[in-house]
C-alpha positions in Angstrom: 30.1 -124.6 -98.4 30.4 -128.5 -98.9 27.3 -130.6 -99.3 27.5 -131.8 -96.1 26.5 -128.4 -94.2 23.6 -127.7 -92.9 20.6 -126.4 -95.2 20.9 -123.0 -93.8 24.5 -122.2 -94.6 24.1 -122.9 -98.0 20.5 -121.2 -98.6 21.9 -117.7 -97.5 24.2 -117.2 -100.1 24.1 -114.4 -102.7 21.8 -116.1 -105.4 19.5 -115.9 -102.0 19.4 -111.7 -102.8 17.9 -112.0 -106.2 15.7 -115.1 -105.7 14.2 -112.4 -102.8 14.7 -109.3 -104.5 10.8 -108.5 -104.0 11.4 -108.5 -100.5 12.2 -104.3 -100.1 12.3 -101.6 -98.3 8.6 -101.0 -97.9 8.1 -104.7 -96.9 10.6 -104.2 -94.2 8.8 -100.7 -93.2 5.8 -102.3 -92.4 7.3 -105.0 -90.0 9.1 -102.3 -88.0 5.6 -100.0 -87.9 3.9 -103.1 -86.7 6.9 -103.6 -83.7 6.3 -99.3 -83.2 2.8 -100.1 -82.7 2.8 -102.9 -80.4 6.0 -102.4 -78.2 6.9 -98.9 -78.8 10.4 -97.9 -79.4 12.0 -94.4 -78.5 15.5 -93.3 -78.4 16.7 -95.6 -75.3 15.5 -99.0 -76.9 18.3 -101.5 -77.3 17.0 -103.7 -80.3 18.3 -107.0 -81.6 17.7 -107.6 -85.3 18.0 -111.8 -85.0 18.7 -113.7 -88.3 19.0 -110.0 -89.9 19.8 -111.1 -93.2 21.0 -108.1 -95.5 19.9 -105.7 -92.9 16.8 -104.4 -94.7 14.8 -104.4 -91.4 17.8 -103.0 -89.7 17.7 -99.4 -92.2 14.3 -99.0 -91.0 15.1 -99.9 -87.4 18.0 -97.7 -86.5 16.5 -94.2 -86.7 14.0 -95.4 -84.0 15.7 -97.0 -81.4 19.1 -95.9 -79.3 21.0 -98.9 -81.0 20.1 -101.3 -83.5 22.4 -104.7 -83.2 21.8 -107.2 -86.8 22.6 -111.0 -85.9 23.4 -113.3 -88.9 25.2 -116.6 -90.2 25.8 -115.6 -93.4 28.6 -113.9 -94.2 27.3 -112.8 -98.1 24.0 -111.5 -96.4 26.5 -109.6 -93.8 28.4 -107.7 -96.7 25.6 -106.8 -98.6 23.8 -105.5 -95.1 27.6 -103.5 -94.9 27.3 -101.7 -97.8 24.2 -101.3 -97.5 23.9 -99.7 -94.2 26.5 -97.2 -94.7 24.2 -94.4 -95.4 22.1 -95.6 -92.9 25.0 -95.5 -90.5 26.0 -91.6 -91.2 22.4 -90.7 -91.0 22.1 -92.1 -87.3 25.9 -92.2 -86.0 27.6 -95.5 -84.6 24.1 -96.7 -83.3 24.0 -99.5 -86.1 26.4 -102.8 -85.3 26.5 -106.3 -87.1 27.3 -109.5 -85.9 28.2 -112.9 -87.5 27.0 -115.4 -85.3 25.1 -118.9 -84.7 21.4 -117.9 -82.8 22.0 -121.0 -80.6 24.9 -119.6 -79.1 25.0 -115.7 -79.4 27.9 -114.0 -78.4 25.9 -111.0 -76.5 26.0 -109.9 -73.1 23.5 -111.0 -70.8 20.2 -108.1 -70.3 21.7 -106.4 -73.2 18.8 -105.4 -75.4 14.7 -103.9 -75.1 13.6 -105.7 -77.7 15.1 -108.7 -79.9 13.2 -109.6 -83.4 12.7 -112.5 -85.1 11.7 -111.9 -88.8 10.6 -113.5 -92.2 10.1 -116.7 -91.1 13.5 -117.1 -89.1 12.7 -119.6 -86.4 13.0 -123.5 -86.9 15.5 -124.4 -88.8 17.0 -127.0 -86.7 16.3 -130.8 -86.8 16.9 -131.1 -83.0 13.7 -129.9 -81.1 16.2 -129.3 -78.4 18.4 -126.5 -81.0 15.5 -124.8 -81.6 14.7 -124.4 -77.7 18.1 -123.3 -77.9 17.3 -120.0 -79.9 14.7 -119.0 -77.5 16.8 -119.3 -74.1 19.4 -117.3 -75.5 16.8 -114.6 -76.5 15.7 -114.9 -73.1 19.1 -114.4 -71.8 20.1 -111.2 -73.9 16.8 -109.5 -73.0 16.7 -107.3 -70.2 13.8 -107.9 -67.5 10.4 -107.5 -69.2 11.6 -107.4 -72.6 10.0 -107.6 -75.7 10.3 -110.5 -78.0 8.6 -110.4 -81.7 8.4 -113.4 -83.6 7.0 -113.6 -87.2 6.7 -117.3 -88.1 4.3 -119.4 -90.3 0.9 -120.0 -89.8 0.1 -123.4 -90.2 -3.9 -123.3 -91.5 -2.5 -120.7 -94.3 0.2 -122.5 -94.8 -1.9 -125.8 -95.9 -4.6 -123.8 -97.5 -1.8 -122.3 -100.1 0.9 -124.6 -100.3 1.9 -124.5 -104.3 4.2 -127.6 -104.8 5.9 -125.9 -107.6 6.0 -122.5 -109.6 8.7 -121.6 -111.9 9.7 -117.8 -112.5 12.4 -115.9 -114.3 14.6 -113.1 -112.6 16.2 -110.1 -113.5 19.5 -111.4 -115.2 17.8 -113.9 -117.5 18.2 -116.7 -114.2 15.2 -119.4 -114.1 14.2 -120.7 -110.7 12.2 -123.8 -110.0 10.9 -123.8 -106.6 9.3 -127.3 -105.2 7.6 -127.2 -102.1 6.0 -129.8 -99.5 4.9 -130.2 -96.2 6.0 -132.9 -93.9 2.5 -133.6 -91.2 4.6 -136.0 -89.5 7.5 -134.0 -88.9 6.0 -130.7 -89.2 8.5 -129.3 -91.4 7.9 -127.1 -94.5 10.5 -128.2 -97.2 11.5 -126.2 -100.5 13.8 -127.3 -103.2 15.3 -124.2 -105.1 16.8 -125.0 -108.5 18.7 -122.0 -110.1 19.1 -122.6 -114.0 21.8 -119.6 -115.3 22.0 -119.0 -118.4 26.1 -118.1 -117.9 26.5 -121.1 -115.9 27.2 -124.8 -117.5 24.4 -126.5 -115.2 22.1 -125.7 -112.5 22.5 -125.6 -109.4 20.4 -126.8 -106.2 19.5 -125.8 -102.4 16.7 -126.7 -100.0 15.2 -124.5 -97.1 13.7 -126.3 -94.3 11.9 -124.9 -91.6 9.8 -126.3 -88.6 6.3 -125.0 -88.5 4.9 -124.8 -84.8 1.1 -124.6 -84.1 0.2 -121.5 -81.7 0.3 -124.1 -78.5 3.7 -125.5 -79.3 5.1 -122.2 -79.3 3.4 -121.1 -76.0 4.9 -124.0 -74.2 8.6 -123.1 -75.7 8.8 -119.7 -74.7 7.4 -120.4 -71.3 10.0 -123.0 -71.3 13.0 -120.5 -71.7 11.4 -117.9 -69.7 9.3 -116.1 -72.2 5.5 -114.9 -71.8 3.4 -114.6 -75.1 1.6 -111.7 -74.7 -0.4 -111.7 -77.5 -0.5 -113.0 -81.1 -0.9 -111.3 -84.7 -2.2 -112.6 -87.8 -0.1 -110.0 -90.1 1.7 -106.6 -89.2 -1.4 -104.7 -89.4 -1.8 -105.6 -86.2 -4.6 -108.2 -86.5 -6.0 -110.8 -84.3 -4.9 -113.9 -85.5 -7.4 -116.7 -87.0 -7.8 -119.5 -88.8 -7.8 -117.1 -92.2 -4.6 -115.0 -91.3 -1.6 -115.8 -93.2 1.2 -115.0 -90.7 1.6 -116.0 -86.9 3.0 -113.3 -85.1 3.9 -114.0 -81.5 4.4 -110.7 -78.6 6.1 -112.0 -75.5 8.0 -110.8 -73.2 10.9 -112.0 -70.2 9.6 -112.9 -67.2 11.3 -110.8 -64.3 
């Protein structure tokens, strides 16, 4: 990638898999038994894994649905979720398929899926208002009538309360990274400089993440926008109301017929 791509195609490269190594299994488990809980998924559900990363969510996914479908931009993130799926795959067949794609302009079929989910913070990572309205009427369009729609973003009061401008840690390899983070009020976007200092390398090297944070009303009007209806909203993946103390925002909606 050349410095003048966008944030997001240089983020997700493989340094991305160590610097969220922490991220496992068990995390993933508990986002699918929260989508189990509040959809329900049986062995006809057509599910839609968007931004699905190295597939972690997808392992869990695919024994419970009819097909499991992983959406991503980054091609390191895709060959890791490869490899990584191919026990997954045997176990459950051909119901397991991945896709390199942009989410403003997915190359899916119309009605094709039950369910399309939108995890670890995977919404707002476009500049243009307009991009990000973008994601959620092509959601729209790939669900079928009624569909459900699960989206796991920010919370903004929890994000204020525990913004920590800059930690430092070292990772498994000997690799130090120095995260700095801010939060833009006027342009509502969370902002985190990643500098990764190798120890085999001869300098460090340097990424940001950028994401738009949306308050519970901006979201409402967005979905309704492209056709969506928020159902109800989660404060984590135990299924809790959400408040002023929860730390995630968790939106159910569905397509409007």
């Amino acid at each position: 990638m050349t410095p003048d791509s966008p944030w997001f195609a240089r983020a997700f490269e493989r340094a991305y898999l160590q610097l969220y190594a922490h991220r496992d299994a068990s995390d993933a488990a508990r986002a699918i038994d929260f989508a189990v809980a509040v959809v329900g998924l049986d062995d006809r559900t057509r599910a839609l894994d968007l931004a699905c990363g190295a597939g972690r969510h997808l392992a869990v996914l695919a024994p419970k649905v009819g097909r499991a479908v992983g959406l991503d931009f980054s091609m390191d993130l895709l060959e890791r979720a490869r490899s990584d799926l191919k026990g997954a795959r045997t176990a459950v067949g051909a119901r397991i398929g991945l896709v390199r794609a942009d989410m403003r302009r997915l190359p899916l079929a119309d009605a094709a899926f039950d369910l399309v989910l939108n995890l670890f913070t995977s919404f707002g990572y476009f500049e243009a208002e307009a991009e990000n309205r973008a994601v959620l009427a092509e959601v729209a369009r790939v669900l079928a009538p009624e569909g459900r729609f699960v989206l796991d973003h920010i919370h903004p009061p929890h994000l204020e309360r525990t913004l920590v401008p800059e930690s430092r840690r070292e990772l498994d390899g000997g690799a130090i990274v120095v995260e700095r983070r801010s939060f833009d009020r006027r342009t509502r976007r969370i902002e985190k400089e990643v500098v990764w200092l190798d120890p085999g390398e001869p300098g460090p090297t340097s990424w940001t993440e950028s994401v738009r944070v949306f308050d519970p009303e901006e979201l409402d009007s967005m979905l309704a926008s492209a056709g969506l209806r928020a159902i109800q909203r989660y404060g984590d993946f135990d299924a809790s109301p959400l408040s002023d103390a929860s730390p995630r925002q968790i939106v159910l909606a569905a397509r409007e017929r």
